[in-house]
Structures are given as structure tokens and as C-alpha cells.
N, C-alpha and C positions, 0 to 999 in steps of 0.2 A: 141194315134195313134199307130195302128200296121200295119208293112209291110211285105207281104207275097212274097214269089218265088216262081213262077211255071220254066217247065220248057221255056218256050215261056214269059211271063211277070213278070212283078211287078204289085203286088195290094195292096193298102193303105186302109185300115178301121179305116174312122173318124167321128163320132158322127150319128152311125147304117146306114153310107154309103159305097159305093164300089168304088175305081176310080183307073184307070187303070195310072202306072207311067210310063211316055215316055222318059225313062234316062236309062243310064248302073245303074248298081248295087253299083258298084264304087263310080260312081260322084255324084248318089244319097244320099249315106251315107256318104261319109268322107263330113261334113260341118262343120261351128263352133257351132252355134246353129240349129241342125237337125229338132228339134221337129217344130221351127218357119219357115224352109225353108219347111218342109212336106206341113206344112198348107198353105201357098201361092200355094204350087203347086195345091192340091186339090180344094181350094175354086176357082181357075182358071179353073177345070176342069167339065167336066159333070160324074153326077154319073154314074156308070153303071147300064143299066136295070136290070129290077128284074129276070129277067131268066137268061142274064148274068152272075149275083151275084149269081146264087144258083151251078152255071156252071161250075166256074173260077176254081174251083178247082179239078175237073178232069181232068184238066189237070197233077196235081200229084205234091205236093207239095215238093220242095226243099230246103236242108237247106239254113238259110239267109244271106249266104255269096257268096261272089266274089272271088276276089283274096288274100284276108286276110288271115295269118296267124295265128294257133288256139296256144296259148299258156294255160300256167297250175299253178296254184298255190296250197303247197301242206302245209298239216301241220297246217292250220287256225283256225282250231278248236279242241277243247281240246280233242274230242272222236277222229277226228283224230290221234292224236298226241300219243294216247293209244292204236289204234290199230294197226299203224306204229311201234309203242315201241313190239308190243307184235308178230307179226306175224315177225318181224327181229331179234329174238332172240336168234334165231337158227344160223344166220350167224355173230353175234357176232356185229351188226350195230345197238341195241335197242336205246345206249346213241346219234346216230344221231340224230333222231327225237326229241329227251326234248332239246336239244341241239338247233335244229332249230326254234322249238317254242317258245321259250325264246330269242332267238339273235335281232339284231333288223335290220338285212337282210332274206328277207322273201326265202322261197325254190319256184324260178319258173323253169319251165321245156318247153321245147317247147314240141307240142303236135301233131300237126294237120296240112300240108298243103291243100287246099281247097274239092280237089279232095279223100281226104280219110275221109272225112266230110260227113255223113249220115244224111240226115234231118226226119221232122216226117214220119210213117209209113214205113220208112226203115228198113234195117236188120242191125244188128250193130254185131261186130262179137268177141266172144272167143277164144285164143287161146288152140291146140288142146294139147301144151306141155306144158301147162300147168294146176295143177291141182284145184286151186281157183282162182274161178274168182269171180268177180262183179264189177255191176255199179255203178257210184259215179254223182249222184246227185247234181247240182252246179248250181247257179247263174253265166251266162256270161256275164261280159260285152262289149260292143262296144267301142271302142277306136278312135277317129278319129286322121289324123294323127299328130295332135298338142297337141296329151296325154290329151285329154280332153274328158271324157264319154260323150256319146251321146245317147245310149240306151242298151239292157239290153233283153236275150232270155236264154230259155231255157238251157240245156247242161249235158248233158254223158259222165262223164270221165269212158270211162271203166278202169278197173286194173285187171293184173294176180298178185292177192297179192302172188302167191308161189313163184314166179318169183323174185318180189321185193324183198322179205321175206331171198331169198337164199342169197342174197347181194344186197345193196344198191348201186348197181355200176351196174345192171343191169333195175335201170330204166327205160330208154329209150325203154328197150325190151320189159317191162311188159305195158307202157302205148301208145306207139308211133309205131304202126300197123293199117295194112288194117282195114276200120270201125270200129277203136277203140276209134270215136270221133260221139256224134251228137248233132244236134243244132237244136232248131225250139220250138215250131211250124212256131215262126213270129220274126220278132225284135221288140219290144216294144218300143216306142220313145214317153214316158208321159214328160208333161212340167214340174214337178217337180222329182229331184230325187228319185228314189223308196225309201221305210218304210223300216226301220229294222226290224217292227213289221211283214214282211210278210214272210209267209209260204212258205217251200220247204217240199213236200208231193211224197213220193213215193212209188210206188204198185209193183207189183211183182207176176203176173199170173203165173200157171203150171197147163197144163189141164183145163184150164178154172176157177181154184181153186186159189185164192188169198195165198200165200207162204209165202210173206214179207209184212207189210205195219207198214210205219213210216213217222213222220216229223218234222222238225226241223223251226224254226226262225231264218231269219239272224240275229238278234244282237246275237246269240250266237257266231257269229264269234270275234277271238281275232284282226286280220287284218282288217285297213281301206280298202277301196277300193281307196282311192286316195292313200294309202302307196303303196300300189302293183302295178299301172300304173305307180308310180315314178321310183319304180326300174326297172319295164319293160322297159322303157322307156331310161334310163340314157344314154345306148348307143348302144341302139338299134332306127333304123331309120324303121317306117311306112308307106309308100309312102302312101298307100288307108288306112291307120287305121290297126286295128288287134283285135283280140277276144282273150278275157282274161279270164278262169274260176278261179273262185274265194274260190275252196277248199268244200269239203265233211264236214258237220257233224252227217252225216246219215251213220251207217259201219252196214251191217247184219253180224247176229254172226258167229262164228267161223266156225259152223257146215254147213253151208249156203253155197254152191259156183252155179253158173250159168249153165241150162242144154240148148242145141240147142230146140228151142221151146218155150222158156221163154218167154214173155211177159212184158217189162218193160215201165210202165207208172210215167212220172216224172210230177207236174205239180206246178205251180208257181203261186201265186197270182196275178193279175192284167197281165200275159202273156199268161198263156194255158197251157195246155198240150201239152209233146212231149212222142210220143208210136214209142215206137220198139220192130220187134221181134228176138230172138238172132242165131244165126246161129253161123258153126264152121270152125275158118279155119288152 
């Protein structure tokens, strides 16, 4: 099951159908079991026609959240943890990171509220004072408000690694700005937990010319997903749920930072692809 935002609807694709969802955004996802409340709603409904469904989405796709809050988990993976170690060296903050990755309190960051949240085809955006940039590629998931995942999309942590790099105390500045979050294409709500075995692939246009391309598997992450909603969770309250990204293990090298015009396509096994292009603010 995948659910898509326009800006006018919700559309649900279940077994090569179209059906339009007649709920807020909210009360449709914070459920306890999503994937089986999806399916009542649609086997109740009629498809959408076939012109309909080819239509829905000029209306212009929006990222797949409400009023959720986008938080961040940092440090999950071992090339993480090396390239956090190496670009904060200079500020004297390398020992934070092996330090993180080894504790057995994970590093979350708040990231995102709704409205600085860019969905597919959007612009997602670099900072101009800063001199490395790049996108962080990341499995999100869906939280509903009983700390219980429920599904699972796309997600862009951008980073001004110079930023962080100069001190670790200027996080928030380097990750938590205007379209410095995106999410989509859809939310994905499969009846079984997603595979470790699945692929996070991403590209990196300039001029039409491919720049970057790499990918990674989630079992290479060190972090469960249930470790990381528990501490999100301890005491913090979700009223409609929350989105959680779950950490980079994709870092382009050193020489590599983001120009206005870039091209970044992330995509996910069994979710889609989410494309943005990058602009400067």
C-alpha cells in the first residue's frame, strides 16, 4: 500500500488501483495497525477511473506528512561515524562521534516542522554560508502516536558538513533550515516490516551528467529501528505520530559539495523514488 499527497487529496495504490482517501492526513495515518485500516478503507471504495489515475497527479505532489514532526538520527552507520570523525577535526569534536557510536544512547536531533518539508519534485535548498554541502540519503519512518511504526518513505537530510565540521555545537544550524528536509515520494504501508536486505541508491545529476552514484543496504546499519523510536519517544509526546530518519551510510567524498542546479535522486526499494532540484538560500 502506498499513500500519496496532492495538494487538494490523498490517493492510496493497492494491488495496480487508484482510490481516493476521504480523511485528513492526520486521522488517516496515526492508527494502530495502518496497513489493515488502509485496506478496509479502499476495498469500501471505488477505484478511480483510468483517466482519473493517469491525472491525480498534476495536481503536484506533496510531501506525505501533516502536522508531524520530522526528527533525525545521526551516527548509525559506521561510514557515518568516519566522516563525522574526519570533517570535525578541525574543531577539535572528532572524539564525539566514535564516542556516539559506541554509547548505547543513540544521537537524535529534531529536524523538520511540516511546513519546511519539501516533497518529490521540489527544491530542497543549500546553505549560501556555507561551503560543503550535501544530501543524506535515509530510510524514514512513520511513528504513530503510540511509538509503534506504521510505514516507511523516502527522506533527505541535507547537511552543511562545514558548518558542523567547525563545531559540533552548531548542529542545528547546519541541519535545521528552510527546505533542508524532503520526504516522498509516498508513504509506503506494506503488511510486513520492510527487509534489511533493501537498497538505498543514490544519484546525483550536474548538467544532465551523473556526478555521484552509490548505494547502500540497510542491515549495514549498527541502530535498530525499534532502539531509535524508544528513545525518541521516552519523553517526548506525538499527538498525530512523527517521522524519524534513520541515519546516512552513503557520505560523497570530501572533494564533492552541492551546486544550485544539482539534481538529487534518492530511491528506495519497494517505496520510489524522491527527485529534487537544489537551489541556494
Amino acid at each position: 500500500m502506498k499513500l500519496y499527497k496532492t495538494s487538494n487529496r490523498i490517493i492510496a495504490e493497492y494491488e495496480g488501483q487508484s482510490y481516493q482517501i476521504s480523511d485528513s492526513w492526520d486521522h488517516a495515518v496515526n492508527q494502530s495497525k495502518l496497513h489493515d485500516h488502509l485496506v478496509k478503507l479502499v476495498k469500501s471504495a471505488k477505484p478511480l477511473e483510468s483517466g482519473i489515475k493517469k491525472d491525480w497527479l498534476k495536481d503536484g505532489l506533496s510531501a506525505p506528512i501533516g502536522s508531524q514532526e520530522v526528527w533525525a538520527s545521526g551516527v548509525t552507520y559506521l561510514r557515518s561515524r568516519d566522516a563525522r570523525m574526519e570533517e570535525s577535526k578541525s574543531g577539535g569534536g572528532s572524539d564525539f562521534y566514535q564516542k556516539v557510536y559506541d554509547a548505547d544512547r543513540p544521537e537524535l536531533f529534531f529536524k523538520a516542522l511540516a511546513h519546511r518539508v519539501v516533497g518529490h519534485g521540489g527544491e530542497v535548498y543549500i546553505r549560501k554560508d556555507s561551503t560543503w554541502n550535501v544530501p543524506e540519503p535515509e530510510l524514514t519512518l512513520f511513528i504513530n502516536s503510540k511509538g509503534e511504526i506504521q510505514g516507511y518513505t523516502v527522506g533527505n537530510d541535507m547537511s552543511s558538513r562545514s558548518i558542523e565540521g567547525e563545531n559540533p555545537l552548531y548542529l542545528p544550524q547546519a541541519k535545521s533550515y528552510e527546505k533542508a528536509c524532503a520526504l516522498g515520494p509516498c508513504l509506503y504501508v506494506p503488511k510486513e516490516p520492510i527487509s534489511l536486505d533493501t537498497n538505498i541508491v543514490i544519484s546525483i545529476k550536474r548538467g544532465g551528467n551523473e556526478v555521484f552514484h552509490e548505494e547502500i543496504q540497510l542491515n549495514r546499519m549498527k541502530r535498530k529501528f525499534d532502539e531509535l523510536v524508544e528513545y525518541l519517544y521516552r519523553a517526548c509526546h506525538f499527538n498525530q505520530g512523527a517521522y524519524l530518519m534513520t541515519g546516512t551510510g552513503i557520505i560523497p567524498p570530501n572533494e564533492f559539495t552541492l551546486q544550485a542546479g544539482d539534481m538529487v535522486s534518492i530511491s528506495i526499494d519497494g517505496i520510489g523514488t524522491l527527485e529534487n532540484v537544489v537551489g541556494v538560500i
